[in-house]
C-alpha positions in Angstrom: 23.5 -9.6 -21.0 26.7 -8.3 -21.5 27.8 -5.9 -18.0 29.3 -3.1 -20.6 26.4 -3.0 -22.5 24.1 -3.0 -18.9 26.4 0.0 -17.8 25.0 2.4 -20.7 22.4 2.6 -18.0 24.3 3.6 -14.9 26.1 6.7 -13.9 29.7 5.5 -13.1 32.1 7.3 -11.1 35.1 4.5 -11.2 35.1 0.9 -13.1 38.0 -1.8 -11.7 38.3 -4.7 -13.7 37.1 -5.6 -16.8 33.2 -5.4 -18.4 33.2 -8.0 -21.0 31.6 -10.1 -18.9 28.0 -11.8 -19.1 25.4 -11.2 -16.4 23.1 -13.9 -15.5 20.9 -11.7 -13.0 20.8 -9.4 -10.9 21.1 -9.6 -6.7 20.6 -7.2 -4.2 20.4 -10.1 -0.9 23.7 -11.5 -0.6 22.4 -15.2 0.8 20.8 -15.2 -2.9 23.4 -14.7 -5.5 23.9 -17.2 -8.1 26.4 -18.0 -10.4 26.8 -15.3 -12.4 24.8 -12.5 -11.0 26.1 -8.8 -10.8 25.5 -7.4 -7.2 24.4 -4.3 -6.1 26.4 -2.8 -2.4 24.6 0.1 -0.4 24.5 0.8 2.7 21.0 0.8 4.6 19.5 1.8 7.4 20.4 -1.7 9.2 23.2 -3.4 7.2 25.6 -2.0 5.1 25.7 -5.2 2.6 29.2 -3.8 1.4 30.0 -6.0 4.0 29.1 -9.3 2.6 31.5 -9.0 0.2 33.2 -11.9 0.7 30.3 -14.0 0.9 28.8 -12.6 -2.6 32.2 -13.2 -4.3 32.0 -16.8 -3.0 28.6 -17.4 -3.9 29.5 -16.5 -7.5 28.5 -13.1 -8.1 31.0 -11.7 -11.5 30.9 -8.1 -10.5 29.4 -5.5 -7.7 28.3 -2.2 -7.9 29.0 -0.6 -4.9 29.5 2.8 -3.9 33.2 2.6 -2.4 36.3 0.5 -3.4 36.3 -3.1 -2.1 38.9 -5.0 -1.8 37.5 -8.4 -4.3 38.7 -10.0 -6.9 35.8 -9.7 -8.8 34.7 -6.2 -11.2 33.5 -3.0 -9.6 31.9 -0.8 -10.8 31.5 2.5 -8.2 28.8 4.8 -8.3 27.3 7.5 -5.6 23.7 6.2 -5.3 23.7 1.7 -5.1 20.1 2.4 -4.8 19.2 4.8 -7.6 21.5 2.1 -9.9 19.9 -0.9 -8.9 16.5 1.0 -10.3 18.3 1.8 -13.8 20.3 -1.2 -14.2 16.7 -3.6 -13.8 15.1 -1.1 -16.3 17.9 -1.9 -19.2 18.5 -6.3 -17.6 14.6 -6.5 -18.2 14.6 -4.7 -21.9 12.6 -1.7 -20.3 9.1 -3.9 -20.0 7.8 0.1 -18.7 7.6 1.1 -22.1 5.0 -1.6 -23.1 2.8 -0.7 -19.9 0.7 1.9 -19.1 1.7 2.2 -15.8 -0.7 4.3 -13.0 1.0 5.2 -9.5 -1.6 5.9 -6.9 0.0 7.0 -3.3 -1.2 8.5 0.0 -2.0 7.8 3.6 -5.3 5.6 3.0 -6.9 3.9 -0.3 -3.9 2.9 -2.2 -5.0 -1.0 -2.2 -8.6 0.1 -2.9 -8.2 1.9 -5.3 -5.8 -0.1 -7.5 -8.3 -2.5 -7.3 -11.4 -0.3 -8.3 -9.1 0.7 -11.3 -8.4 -3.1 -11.9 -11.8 -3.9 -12.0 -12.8 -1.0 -14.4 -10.4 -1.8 -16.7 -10.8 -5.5 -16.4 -14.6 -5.1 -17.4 -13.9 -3.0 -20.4 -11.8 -5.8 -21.7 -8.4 -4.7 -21.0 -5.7 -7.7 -19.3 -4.7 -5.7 -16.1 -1.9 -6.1 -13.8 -1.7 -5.2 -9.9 0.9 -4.7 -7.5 0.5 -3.6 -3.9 0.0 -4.4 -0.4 -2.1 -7.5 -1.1 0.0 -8.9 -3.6 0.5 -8.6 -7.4 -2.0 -10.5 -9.8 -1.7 -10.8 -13.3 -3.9 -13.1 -15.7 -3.9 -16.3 -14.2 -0.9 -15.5 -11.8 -1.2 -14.3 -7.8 2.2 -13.3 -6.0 1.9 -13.2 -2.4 3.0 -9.6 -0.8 6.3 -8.9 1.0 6.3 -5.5 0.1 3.7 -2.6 -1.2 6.2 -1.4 -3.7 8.2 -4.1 -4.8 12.3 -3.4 -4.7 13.5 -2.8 -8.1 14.9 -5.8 -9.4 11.9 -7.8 -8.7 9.5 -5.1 -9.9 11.4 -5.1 -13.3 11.3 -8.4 -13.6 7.4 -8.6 -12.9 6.4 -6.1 -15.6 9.0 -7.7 -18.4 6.6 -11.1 -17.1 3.5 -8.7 -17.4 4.7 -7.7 -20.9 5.1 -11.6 -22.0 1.4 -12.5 -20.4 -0.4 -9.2 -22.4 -1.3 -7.0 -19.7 -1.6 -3.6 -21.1 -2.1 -1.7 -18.0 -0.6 -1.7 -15.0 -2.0 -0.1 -11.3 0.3 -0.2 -8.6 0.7 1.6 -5.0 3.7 3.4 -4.6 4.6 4.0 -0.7 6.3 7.0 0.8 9.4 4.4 1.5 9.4 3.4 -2.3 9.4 7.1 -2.9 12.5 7.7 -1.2 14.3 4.8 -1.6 14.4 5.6 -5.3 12.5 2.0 -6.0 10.5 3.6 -8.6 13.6 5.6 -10.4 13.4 5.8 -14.1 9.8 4.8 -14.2 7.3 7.5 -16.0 3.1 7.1 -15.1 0.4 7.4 -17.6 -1.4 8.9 -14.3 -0.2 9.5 -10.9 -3.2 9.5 -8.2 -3.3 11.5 -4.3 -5.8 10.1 -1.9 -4.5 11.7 1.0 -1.7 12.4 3.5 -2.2 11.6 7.3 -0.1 10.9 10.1 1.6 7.2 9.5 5.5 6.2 9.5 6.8 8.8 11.5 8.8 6.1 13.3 11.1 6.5 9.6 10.5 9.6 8.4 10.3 12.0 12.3 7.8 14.6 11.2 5.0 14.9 8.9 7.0 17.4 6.7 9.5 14.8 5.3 6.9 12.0 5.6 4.5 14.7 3.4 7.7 15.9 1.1 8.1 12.2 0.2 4.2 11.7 -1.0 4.8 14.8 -3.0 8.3 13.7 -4.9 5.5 11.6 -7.5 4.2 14.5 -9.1 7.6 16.4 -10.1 10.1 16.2 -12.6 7.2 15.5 -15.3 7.3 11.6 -13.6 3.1 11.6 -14.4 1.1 12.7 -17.8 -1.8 13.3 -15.6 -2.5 13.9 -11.8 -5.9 12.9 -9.9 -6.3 15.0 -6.8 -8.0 15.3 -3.5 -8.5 18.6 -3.3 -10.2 18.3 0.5 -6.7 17.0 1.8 -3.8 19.8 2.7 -1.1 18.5 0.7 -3.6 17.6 -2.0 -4.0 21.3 -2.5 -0.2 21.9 -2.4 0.5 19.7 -5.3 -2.5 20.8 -7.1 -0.9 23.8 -7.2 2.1 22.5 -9.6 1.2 19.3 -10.6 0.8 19.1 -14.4 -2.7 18.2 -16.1 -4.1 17.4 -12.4 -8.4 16.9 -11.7 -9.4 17.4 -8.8 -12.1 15.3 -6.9 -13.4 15.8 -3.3 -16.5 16.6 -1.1 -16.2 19.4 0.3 -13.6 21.8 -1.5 -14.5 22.8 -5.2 -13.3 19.8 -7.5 -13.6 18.7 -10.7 -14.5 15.3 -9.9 -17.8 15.2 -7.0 -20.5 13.2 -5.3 -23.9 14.0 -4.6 -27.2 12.5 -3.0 -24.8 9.8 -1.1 -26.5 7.0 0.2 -25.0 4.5 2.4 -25.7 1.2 3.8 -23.7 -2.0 5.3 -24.0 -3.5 1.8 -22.6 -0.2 -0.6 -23.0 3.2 -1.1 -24.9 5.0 -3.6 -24.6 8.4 -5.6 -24.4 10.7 -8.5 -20.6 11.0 -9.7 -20.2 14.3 -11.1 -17.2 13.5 -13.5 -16.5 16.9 -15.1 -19.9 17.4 -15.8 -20.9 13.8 -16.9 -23.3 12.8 -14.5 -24.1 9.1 -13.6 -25.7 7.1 -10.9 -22.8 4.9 -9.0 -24.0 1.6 -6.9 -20.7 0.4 -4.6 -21.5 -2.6 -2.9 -18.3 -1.6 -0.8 -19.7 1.3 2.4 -17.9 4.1 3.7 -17.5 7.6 2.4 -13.7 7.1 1.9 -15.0 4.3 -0.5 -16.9 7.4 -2.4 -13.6 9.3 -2.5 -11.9 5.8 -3.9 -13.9 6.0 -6.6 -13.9 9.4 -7.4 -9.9 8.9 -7.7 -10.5 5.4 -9.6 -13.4 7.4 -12.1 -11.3 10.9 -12.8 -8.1 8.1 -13.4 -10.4 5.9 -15.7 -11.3 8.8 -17.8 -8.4 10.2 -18.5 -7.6 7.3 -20.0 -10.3 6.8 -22.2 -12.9 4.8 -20.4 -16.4 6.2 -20.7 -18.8 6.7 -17.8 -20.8 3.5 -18.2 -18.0 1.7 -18.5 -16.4 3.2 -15.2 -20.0 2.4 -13.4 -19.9 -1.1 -14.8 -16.6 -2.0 -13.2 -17.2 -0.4 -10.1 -20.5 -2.2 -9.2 -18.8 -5.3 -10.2 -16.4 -5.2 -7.2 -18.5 -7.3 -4.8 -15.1 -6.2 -1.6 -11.7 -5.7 -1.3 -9.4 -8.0 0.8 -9.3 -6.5 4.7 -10.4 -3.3 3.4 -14.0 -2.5 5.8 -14.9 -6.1 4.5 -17.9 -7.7 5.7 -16.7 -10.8 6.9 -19.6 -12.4 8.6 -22.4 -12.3 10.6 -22.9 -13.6 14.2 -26.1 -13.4 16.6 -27.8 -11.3 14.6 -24.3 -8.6 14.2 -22.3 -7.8 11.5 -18.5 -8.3 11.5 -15.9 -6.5 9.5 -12.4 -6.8 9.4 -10.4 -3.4 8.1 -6.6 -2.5 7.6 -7.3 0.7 8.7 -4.2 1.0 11.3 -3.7 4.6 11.6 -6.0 7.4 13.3 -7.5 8.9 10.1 -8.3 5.1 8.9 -9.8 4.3 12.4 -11.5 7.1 12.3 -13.1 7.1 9.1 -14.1 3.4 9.2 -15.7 3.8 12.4 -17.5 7.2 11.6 -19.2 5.5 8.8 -20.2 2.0 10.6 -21.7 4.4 13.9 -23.9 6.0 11.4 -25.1 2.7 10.2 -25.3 0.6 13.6 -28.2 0.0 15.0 -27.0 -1.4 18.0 -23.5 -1.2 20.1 -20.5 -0.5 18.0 -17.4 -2.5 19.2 -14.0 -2.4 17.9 -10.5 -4.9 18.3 -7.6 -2.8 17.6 -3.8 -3.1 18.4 -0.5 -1.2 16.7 2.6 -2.6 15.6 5.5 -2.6 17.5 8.7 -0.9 16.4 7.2 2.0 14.7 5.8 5.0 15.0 4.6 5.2 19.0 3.1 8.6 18.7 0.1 7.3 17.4 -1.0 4.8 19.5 -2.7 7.1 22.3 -4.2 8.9 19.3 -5.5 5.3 18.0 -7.0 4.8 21.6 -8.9 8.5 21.4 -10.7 7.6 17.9 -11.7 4.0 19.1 -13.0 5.5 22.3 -14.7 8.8 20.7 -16.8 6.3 18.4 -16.7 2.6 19.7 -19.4 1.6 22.7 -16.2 -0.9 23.5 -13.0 -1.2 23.2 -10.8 -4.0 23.0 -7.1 -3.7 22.9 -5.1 -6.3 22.0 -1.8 -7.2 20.0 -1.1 -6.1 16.3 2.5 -7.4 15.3 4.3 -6.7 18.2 7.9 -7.5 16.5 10.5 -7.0 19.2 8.1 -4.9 21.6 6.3 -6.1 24.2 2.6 -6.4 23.8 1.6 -5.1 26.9 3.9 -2.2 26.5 1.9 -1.4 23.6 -0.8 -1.6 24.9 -0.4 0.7 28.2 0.4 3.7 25.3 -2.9 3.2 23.6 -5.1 2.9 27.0 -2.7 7.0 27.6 -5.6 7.8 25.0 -8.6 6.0 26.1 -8.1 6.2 30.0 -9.3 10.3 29.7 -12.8 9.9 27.4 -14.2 7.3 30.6 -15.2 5.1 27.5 -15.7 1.1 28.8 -12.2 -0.9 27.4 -10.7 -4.1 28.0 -7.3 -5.3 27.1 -7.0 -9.0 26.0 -2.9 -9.7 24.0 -3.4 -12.5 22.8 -5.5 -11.4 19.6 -7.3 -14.5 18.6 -8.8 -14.7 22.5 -9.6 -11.0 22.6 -11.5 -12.0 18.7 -14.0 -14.8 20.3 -14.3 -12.5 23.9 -15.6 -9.7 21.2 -17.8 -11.8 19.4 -19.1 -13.5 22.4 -20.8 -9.8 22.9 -22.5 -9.4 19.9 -26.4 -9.2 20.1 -28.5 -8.5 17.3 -27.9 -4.7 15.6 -24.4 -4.7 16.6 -21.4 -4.5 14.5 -17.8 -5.4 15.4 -14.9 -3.7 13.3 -11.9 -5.9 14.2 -9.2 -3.3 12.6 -5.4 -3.1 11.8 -3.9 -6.2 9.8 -6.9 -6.5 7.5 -5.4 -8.6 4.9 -2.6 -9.9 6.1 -1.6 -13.9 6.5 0.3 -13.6 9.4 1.0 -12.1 13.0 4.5 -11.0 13.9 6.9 -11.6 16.9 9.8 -11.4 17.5 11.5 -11.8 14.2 9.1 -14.4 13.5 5.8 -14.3 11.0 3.2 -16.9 12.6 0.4 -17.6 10.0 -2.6 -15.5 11.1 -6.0 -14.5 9.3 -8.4 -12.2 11.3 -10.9 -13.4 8.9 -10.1 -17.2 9.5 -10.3 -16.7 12.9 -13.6 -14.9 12.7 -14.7 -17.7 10.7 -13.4 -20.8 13.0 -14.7 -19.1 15.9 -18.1 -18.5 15.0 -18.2 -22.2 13.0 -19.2 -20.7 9.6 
């Protein structure tokens, strides 16, 4: 593509050198340009890749936009925002794939993986080629992307849909983060539906206080960026974009809604009720548990109807998702106990998990649990208190630790089990502190071994070492 007719797109402030120039592809990581490329210079939290100019001229890149005057030999082209370019220049590189999709956003605290994948499967059994993109990865048709990223930056993302365009997906459900949100990595897109689950405390290491961290969630729902809305209307800030959000439903429990439950019935093998979908009523059999599973797919069944699916259809594909990958999955079962592994890695998600599995254990509750090092600390002793309010035991062990030391980490979660008196031990090294929690298991008991859920891989130090809770569940108990 030819650069002058790529900067249509872009808001220039400055252009040095000449435009008549063809682009190959597009670069933001300056150890990755190719021949060819045009690069994209902002400065970031941690590296101000301005910098590497030298590097991305001798790598090959033809032209950089940046957001100050460099001194290169190659084209610049100087704008005020690097980041909100790179998100318009990949729309116009890729031929604007976004206009071919029907694209739904769904962001909050909690139940952004879950329920992409409720919608996935709704859609999927109705006959409709689905994309998803999110914390576990994207998938497409026959294709499965391993995750780096929940929201993907925006040249990749671009360059995903156009590839989702190609393969005949039609819709398209991705999780949009709070980072994604204001980063800009989703400028320029426009959402058939954008979808609230909830706002609770998470990333305050980045974004200080729940305000911003709550002002960012909300940034989805203005400037007419979504058709539609679905809203929890029993969560604070739901109610605060209710309030403006254009064609919004509502769904909860306990506050008035458009979108409700009744006569829930829950077991370790799915949840049961009668959806109240503005006035449609239906009988819903999950086979995933957990109330927050109910509100998952109240969000998934208000989203699915605004866009045409009926009822049946919705009950169909939610009864045919037999689990979601780390998300309260039942992994195995061991003496006579039941084992689940669960992202959940921040207090409301503790909490909720465990509230549901003490209902349903018939025996001593246990739960693993760690927090990642180098973010948000102030919710580590608040981690501790849920475990300890709910769990008969606690074991504390290591959660990506990155540059922190484990037992550091540790000491501020015990600051919030230490006053409750509940029983703990502490055990770093995660894959020993797994078999010493199984090892206690007796029949009636469940173990919720909580915080990395999906994930492939345990981090220290700057390094990602290939771990699976649920491969280590597995190898442990020999099944």
């Amino acid at each position: 593509m030819q650069l002058n007719e790529l900067l249509k797109y872009v808001q220039v402030k400055e252009t040095v050198g000449k435009t008549d120039i063809e682009v190959n592809g597009l670069c933001t990581d300056s150890q990755k340009v190719k021949e060819g490329d045009l690069f994209f210079c902002f400065s970031g939290a941690n590296h101000d890749s301005h910098a590497d100019i030298n590097e991305i001229t001798q790598r090959g890149a033809v032209a950089v936009i940046c957001e100050k005057k460099l001194n290169c030999p190659i084209t610049q082209i100087i704008v005020d925002s690097g980041r909100a370019q790179i998100a318009r220049a990949a729309q116009a590189f890729y031929n604007f794939p976004d206009k071919n999709l029907k694209i739904i956003a769904v962001t909050g605290t909690n139940g952004k993986t879950t329920t992409t994948h409720m919608l996935a499967s709704i859609f999927r059994s109705n006959g409709y080629s689905v994309g998803v993109i999110g914390t576990l990865g994207i998938s497409y048709g026959e294709k499965f992307i391993s995750p780096e990223l929940t929201t993907p930056d925006p040249v990749y993302l671009y360059s995903v849909l156009s590839d989702m365009v190609a393969a005949g997906v039609k819709y398209v459900f991705m999780e949009v983060s709070a980072h994604a949100l204001y980063y800009d990595k989703i400028y320029g897109l426009n959402f058939e539906v954008g979808i609230f689950t909830n706002c609770t405390q998470d990333h305050l290491d980045f974004f200080g206080n729940m305000k911003s961290y709550a002002e960012c969630k909300k940034l989805l729902f203005k400037d007419g960026r979504c058709k539609a809305a679905v809203i929890n209307s029993d969560d604070e800030l739901g109610m605060e974009i209710l309030a403006t959000a254009k064609n919004a439903v509502s769904y909860g429990l306990k506050n008035p809604a458009d979108v409700f439950a009744v006569d829930v019935r829950e077991s370790l093998d799915g949840t049961v009720f009668v959806l109240n979908l503005q006035d449609e009523l239906y009988e819903i059999n999950l086979k995933l548990p957990a109330i927050h599973n109910v509100y998952n797919a109240m969000a998934a069944a208000a989203c699915a109807k605004i866009l045409g699916i009926k009822i049946s259809g919705i009950a169909k594909g939610l009864y045919g998702l037999k689990s979601v990958s780390g998300r309260l999955e039942r992994v195995a079962k061991y003496n006579g106990a039941d084992i689940f592994v669960d992202f959940a890695h921040t207090p409301d998600g503790l909490e909720k998990s465990l509230q549901s599995l003490k209902k349903l254990c018939e025996g001593k509750l246990y739960c693993l649990f760690g927090c990642g090092g180098n973010r948000d600390r102030t919710k580590r002793p608040l981690m501790g208190k849920v475990v300890a309010s709910y769990a008969d035991f606690c074991i504390i062990t290591s959660d990506n630790p990155r540059y922190e030391d484990p037992y550091d980490i540790i000491s501020e979660i015990e600051e919030g089990v230490k006053p409750t008196g509940k029983k703990y031990v502490t055990v770093s090294e995660r894959e020993v502190a797994t078999e010493y929690a199984i090892r206690l298991l007796e029949k009636g008991d469940i173990l919720l071994v909580a915080g990395k859920g999906g994930e492939q891989y345990q981090e220290i130090m700057g390094i990602k070492h290939s771990y699976d809770d649920n491969t280590v569940i597995k190898n442990i108990i020999g099944g």
